[in-house]
C-alpha positions in Angstrom: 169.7 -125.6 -197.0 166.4 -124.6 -197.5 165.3 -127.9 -197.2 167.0 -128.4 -193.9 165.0 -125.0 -192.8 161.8 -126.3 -193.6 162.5 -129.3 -191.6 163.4 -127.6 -188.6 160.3 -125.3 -188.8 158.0 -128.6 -189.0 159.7 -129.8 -186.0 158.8 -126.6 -184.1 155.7 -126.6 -185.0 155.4 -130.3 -184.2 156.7 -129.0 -180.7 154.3 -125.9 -180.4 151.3 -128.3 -180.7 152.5 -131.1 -178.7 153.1 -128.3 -175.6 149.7 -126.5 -176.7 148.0 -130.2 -176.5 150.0 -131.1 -172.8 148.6 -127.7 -171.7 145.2 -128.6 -172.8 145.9 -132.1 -171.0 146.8 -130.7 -167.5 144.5 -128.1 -167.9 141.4 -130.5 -168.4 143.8 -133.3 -165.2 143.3 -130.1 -162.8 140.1 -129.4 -163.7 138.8 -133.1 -163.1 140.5 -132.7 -159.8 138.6 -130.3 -159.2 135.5 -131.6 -160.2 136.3 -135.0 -158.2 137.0 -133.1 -155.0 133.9 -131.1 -155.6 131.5 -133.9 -155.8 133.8 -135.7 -153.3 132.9 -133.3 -150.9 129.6 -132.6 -152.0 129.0 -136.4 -151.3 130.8 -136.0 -148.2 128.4 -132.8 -146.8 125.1 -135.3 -148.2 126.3 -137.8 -145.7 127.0 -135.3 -143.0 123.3 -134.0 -143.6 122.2 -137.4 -143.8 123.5 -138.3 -140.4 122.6 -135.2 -139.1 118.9 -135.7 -140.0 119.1 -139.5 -138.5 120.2 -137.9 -135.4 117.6 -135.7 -135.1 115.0 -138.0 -135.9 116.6 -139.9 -132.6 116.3 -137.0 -130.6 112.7 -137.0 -131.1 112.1 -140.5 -130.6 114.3 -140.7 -127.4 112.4 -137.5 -125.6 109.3 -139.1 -126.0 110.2 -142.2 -124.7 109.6 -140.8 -121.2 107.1 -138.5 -119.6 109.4 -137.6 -116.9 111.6 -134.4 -117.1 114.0 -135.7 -115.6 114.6 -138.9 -117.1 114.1 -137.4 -121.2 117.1 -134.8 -119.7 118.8 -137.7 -118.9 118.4 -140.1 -122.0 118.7 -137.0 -124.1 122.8 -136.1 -122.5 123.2 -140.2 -122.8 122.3 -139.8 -126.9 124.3 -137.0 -127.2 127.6 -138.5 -125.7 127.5 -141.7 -127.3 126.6 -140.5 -130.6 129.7 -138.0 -130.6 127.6 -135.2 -131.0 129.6 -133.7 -127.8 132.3 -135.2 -125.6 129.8 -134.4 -122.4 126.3 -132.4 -122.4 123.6 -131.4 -119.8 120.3 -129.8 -119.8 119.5 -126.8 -117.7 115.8 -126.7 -117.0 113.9 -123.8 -115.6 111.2 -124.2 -112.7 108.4 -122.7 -112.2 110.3 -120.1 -109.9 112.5 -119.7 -112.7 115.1 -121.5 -111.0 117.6 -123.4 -113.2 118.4 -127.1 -112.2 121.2 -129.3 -114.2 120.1 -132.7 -115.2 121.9 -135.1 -114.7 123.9 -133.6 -112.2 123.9 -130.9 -110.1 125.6 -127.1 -110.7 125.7 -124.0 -110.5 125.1 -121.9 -114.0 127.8 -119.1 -115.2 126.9 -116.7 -116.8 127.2 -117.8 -120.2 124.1 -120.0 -119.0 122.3 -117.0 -117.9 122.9 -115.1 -121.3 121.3 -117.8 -123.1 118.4 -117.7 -121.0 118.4 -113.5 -121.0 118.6 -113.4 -124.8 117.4 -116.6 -126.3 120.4 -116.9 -128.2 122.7 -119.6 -128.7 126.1 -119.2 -127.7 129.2 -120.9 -128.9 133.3 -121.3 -128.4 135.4 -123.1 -129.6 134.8 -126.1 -127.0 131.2 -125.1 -125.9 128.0 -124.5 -127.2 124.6 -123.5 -125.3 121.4 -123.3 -127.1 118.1 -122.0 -125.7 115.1 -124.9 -125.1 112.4 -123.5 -126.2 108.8 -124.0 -127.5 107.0 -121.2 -129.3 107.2 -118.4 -126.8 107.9 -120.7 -124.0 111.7 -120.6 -122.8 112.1 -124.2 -120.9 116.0 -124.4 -120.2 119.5 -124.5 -122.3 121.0 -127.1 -123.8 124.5 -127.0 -122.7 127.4 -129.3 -125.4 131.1 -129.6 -124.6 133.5 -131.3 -127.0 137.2 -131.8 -127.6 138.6 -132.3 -130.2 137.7 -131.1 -133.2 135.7 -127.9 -131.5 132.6 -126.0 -132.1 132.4 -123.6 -135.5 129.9 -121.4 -136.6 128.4 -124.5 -139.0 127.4 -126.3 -135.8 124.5 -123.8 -134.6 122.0 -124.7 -137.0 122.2 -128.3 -136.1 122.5 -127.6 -132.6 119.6 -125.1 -132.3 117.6 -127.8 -134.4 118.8 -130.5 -131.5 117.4 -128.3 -128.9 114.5 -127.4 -130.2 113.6 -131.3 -130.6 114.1 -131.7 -127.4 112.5 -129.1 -126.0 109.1 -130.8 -127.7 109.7 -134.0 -125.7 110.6 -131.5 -122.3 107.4 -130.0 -122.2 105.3 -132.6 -122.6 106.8 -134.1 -120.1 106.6 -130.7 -118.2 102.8 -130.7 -119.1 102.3 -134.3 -117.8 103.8 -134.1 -114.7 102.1 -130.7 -113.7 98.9 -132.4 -114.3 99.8 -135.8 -113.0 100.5 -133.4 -109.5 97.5 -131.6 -109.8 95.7 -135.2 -110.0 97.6 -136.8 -107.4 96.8 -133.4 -104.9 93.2 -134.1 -106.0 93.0 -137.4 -105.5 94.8 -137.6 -102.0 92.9 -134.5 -100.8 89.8 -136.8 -101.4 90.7 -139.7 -99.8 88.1 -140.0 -96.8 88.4 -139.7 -93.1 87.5 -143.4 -92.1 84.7 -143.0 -89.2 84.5 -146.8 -87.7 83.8 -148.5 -84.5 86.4 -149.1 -81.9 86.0 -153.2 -82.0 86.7 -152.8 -86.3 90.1 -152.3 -87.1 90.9 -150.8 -90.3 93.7 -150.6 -92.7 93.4 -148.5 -96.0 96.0 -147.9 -98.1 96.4 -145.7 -101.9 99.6 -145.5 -103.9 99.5 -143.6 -107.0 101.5 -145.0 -110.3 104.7 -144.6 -110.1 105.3 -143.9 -113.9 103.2 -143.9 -116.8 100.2 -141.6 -117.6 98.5 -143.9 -115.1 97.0 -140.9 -112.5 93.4 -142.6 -112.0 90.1 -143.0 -110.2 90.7 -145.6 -107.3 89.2 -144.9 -104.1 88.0 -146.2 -101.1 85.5 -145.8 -97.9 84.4 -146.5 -94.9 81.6 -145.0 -92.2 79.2 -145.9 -90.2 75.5 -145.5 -90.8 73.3 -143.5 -88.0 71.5 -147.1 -87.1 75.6 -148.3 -86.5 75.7 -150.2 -89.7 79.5 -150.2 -91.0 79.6 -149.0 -94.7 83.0 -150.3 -96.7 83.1 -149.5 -100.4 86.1 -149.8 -103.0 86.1 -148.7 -106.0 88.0 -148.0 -109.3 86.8 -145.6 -112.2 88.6 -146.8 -115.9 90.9 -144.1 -117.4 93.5 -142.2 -116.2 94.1 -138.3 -115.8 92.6 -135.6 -113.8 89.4 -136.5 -115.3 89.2 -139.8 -113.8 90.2 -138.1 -110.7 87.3 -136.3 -110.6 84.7 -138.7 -111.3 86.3 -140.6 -108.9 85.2 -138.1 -106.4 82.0 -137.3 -107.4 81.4 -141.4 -107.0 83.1 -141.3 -103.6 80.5 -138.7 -102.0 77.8 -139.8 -104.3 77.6 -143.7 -103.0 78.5 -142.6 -99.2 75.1 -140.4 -99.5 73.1 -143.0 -100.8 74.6 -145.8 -98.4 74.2 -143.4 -95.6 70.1 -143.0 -96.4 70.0 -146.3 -95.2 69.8 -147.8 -99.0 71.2 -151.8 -99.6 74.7 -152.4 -101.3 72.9 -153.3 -104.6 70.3 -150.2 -104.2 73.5 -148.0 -103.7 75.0 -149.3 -106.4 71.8 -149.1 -108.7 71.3 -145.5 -107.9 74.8 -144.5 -108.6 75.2 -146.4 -112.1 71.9 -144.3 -112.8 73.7 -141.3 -112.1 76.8 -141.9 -113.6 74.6 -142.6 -116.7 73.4 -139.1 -116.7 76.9 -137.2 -116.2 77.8 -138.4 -120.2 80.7 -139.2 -119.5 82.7 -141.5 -121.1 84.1 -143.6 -118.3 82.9 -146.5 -116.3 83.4 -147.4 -113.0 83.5 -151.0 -110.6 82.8 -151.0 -107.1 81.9 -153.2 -104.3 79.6 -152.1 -101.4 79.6 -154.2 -98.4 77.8 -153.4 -95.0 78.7 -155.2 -91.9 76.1 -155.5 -88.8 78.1 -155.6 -86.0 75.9 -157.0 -83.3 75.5 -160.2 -85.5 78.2 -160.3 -88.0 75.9 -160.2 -90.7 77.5 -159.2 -94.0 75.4 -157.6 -97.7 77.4 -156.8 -100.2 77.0 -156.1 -104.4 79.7 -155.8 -106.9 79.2 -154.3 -109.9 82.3 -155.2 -112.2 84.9 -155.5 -109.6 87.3 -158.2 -108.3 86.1 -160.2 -105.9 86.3 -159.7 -101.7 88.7 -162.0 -99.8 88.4 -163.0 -96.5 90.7 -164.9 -94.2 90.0 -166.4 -91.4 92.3 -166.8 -87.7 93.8 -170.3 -89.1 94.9 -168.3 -92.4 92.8 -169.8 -94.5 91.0 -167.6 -97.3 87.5 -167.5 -98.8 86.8 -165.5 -102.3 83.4 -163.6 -102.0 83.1 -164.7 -106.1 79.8 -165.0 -106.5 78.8 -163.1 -110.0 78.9 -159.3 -110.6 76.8 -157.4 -112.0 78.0 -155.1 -114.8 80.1 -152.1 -114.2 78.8 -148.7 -113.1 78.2 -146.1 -116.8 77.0 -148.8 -119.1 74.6 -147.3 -121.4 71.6 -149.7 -120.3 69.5 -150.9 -117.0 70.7 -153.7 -115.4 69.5 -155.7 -112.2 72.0 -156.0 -109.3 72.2 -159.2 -107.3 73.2 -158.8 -103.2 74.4 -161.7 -101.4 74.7 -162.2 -97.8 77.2 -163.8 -94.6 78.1 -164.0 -91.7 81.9 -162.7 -90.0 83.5 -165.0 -87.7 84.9 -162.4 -85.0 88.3 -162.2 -86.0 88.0 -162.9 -89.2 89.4 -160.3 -91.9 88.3 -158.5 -94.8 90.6 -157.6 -98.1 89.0 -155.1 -100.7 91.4 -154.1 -103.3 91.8 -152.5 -106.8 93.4 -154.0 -110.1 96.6 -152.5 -109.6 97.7 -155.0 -106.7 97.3 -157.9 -109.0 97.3 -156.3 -112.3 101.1 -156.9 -114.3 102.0 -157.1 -117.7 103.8 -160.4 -117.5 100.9 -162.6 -115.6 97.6 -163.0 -116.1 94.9 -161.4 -113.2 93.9 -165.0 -112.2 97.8 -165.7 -111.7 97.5 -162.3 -109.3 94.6 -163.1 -107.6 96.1 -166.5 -106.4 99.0 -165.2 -105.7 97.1 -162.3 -103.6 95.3 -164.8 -101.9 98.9 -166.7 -100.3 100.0 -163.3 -99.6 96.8 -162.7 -97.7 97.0 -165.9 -95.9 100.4 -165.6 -95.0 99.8 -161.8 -93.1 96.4 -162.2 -92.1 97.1 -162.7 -88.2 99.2 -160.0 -88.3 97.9 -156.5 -87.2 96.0 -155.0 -90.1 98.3 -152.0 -90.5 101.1 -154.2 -90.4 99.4 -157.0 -92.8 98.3 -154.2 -95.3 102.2 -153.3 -95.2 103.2 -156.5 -95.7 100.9 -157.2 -98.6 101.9 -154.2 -100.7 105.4 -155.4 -99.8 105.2 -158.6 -101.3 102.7 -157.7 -103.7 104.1 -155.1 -105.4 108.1 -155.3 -104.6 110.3 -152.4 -105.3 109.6 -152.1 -108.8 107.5 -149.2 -110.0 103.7 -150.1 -110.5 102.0 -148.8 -113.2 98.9 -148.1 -112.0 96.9 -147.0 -108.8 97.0 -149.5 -105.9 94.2 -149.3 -103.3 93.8 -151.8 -100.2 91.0 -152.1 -97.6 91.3 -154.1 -94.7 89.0 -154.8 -92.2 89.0 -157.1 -88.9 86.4 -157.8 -86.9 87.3 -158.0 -83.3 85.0 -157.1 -80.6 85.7 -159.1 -77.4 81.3 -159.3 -76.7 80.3 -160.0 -81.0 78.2 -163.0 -81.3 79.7 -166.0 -83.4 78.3 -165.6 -86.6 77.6 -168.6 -88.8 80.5 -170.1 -91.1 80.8 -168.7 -94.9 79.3 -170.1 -97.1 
């Protein structure tokens, strides 16, 4: 008996110790579960970070792709949709007037809009989310995020209010540009002379501004007639872009009509201006070509200091290149000499003057331009000169956007009494 006794104690205690142990067992199971979802989802909030930082990083690089407002609002809505981030977004700028304006499409802000904009404060529902655009203490707009399923939660507005403020970086420089690109473009146009020629000259000028790109510069162009009935024409471009070059550009306008108009040569003109330019330390240069016509004779002078060369067509279509060679252009810091050249006009011949920006592309070279300026010019020549110069930026430039200032001068002799001058050389 006692023996059995003891055997059945050993086999409860055998039992004791084998429960204790499959406690200990699940006990250490759940707590690996644990552990696993733990760094399961820790892993799973790295990645989420991870993404979230990559995105970011593309909201930078895609609002300052552009210098427009209007097309970083629209690139910006486009990265948000396809990435997920919201099933459809907008951006709600603020003008000057403190008007609000949707991008891409137009509509009319609620007031949830407004209370973003009154109290800088993102504001959030389950399928919506606004967040103020903002730089410093400058309030730009609200970034406006709708999404389906799954909604908005209170983890969102960090990375929201980080998405917005990316992007308003990229919206005010584009805000920044465009104010100044206006303010050069008013400038420049409000320059732009009054042409003062006789009636048996027939004149076409022409300036287009860049239509994208930080490309607001100096081209400009002239033409008057000198007290003795000398006709001044002058076209010029000054290298850089901005309101600076804007300026300059002015200052060059009004500096080589005053020297021209004291009777001084092209090449004295142009001389007396490079001195100048010299002594205004600035850091830009400047071509132009100065050509004055006689028109009792048809004589022709001109100088060209680092510009493209004069074309002239004749009534048979046929064009000349005034190429002979330049001098260097206008700023330079040294003293150079200035060669001018003389010819005679044919009456009804025509004169082109132009800047880079007609020929200039990305895909050609200039000398591909230039030849392909010079059909063009052909081609329009005896058609009226407003009608030619149309016709040349129309072939010329297309309707893609240039990137850079166009300017066009055309000029046709054709009084009915003008001696024959001699053929160009």
């Amino acid at each position: 008996m006692g023996e059995s006794r003891h055997g059945d104690q050993l086999v409860q205690e055998l039992r004791e110790i084998i429960d204790r142990q499959q406690r200990e067992l699940q006990m250490h199971r759940t707590e690996l579960q644990q552990t696993n979802a733990g760094l399961l989802a820790l892993h799973a909030e790295v990645e989420r970070q991870r993404q979230r930082s990559a995105f970011l990083d593309e909201v930078s690089r895609t609002v300052s792709a552009s210098l427009r407002g209007r097309e970083v609002a629209e690139a910006l809505v486009q990265l948000v949709e396809r990435e997920g981030v919201a099933t459809s977004a907008a951006v709600w700028l603020l003008d000057d007037e403190h008007r609000l304006h949707r991008e891409p499409s137009p509509g009319e802000a609620d007031s949830e809009v407004r209370r973003v904009i009154a109290t800088r404060r993102p504001v959030t529902d389950e399928k919506r989310m606004l967040a103020p655009l903002s730089v410093g203490p400058n309030l730009l707009g609200v970034l406006e995020l709708c999404r389906d399923e799954p909604g908005f939660d209170e983890d969102d507005v960090p990375f929201v209010t980080a998405v917005a403020a990316r992007s308003a970086v990229g919206l005010r420089n584009a805000g920044e540009y465009e104010r100044e690109r206006e303010m050069a473009e008013r400038l420049q146009l409000a320059m732009l002379p009054t042409l003062d020629i006789p009636a048996d000259l027939h004149l076409c000028a022409r300036y287009l501004p860049a239509a994208r790109g930080v490309n607001v510069g100096g081209d400009w162009f002239d033409a008057f007639t000198r007290p003795d009935g000398t006709v001044v024409l002058t076209v010029g471009d000054v290298t850089g872009h901005g309101l600076e070059a804007a300026v300059i550009m002015g200052k060059l306008q009004n500096v080589l009509r005053a020297y021209a108009t004291e009777g001084h040569g092209p090449a004295e003109t142009l001389r007396l201006t490079h001195g100048l330019l010299r002594g205004w330390h600035s850091s830009l240069l400047a071509t132009a070509v100065v050509m004055d016509l006689e028109l009792s004779t048809g004589r022709v002078r001109w100088a060209n200091a680092g510009h493209l060369p004069v074309f002239v067509a004749g009534t048979d279509g046929r064009v000349r290149a005034l190429d002979e060679p330049n001098a260097p252009l206008m700023g330079v810091p040294f003293t150079f000499g200035i060669q001018e050249y003389e010819t005679n006009l044919r009456q009804g011949e025509t004169l082109l003057m132009y800047t880079d920006g007609l020929v200039e592309r990305r895909t050609q070279s200039i000398d591909t331009g230039m030849d392909r300026l010079a059909e063009v010019f052909g081609r329009a020549a005896g058609d009226p000169p407003d009608e030619a110069g149309d016709r040349i930026l129309d072939e010329m430039l297309g309707s893609d956007e240039h990137d850079d200032d166009v300017c066009l001068l055309l000029c046709r002799w054709a009084a009915e009494d003008a001696a024959q001058g001699a053929p160009v050389s």
